[in-house]
N, C-alpha and C positions, 0 to 999 in steps of 0.2 A: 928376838922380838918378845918371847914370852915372859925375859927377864925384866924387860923395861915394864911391861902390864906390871911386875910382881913389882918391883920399885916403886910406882906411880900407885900401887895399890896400899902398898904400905907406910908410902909419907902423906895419900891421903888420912887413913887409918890410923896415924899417929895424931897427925892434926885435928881431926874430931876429937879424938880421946881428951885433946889437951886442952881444947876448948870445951866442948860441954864431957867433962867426967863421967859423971853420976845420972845421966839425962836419961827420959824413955827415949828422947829423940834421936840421940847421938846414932843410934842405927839407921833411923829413915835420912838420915844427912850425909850418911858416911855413902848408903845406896844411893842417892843420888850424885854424888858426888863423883863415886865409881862409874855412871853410868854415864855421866858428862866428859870425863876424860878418856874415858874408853872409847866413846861415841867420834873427839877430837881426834886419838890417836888415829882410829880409821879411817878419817878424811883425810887426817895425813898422810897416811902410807898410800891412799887411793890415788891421791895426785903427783908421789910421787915414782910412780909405775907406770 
């Protein structure tokens, strides 16, 4: 399970990068971003337990 967070955290973290490069933002979008898929993975596993 930990790998899949560390997968899902780094093709978000690629995909900010490559959208906004150089941005102040590209961190508050990346934390969001983590925080949305994180937040899904959970519901998933909750349902299916």
């Amino acid at each position: 399970m930990l790998i899949l967070v560390w997968f899902i955290v780094c093709i978000i973290f690629a995909f900010v990068q490559y959208i906004l490069p150089n941005s102040g933002h590209s961190l508050e979008l990346f934390a969001l971003l983590s925080a949305i898929a994180l937040f899904i993975l959970n519901r998933l596993t909750r349902k299916t337990k």
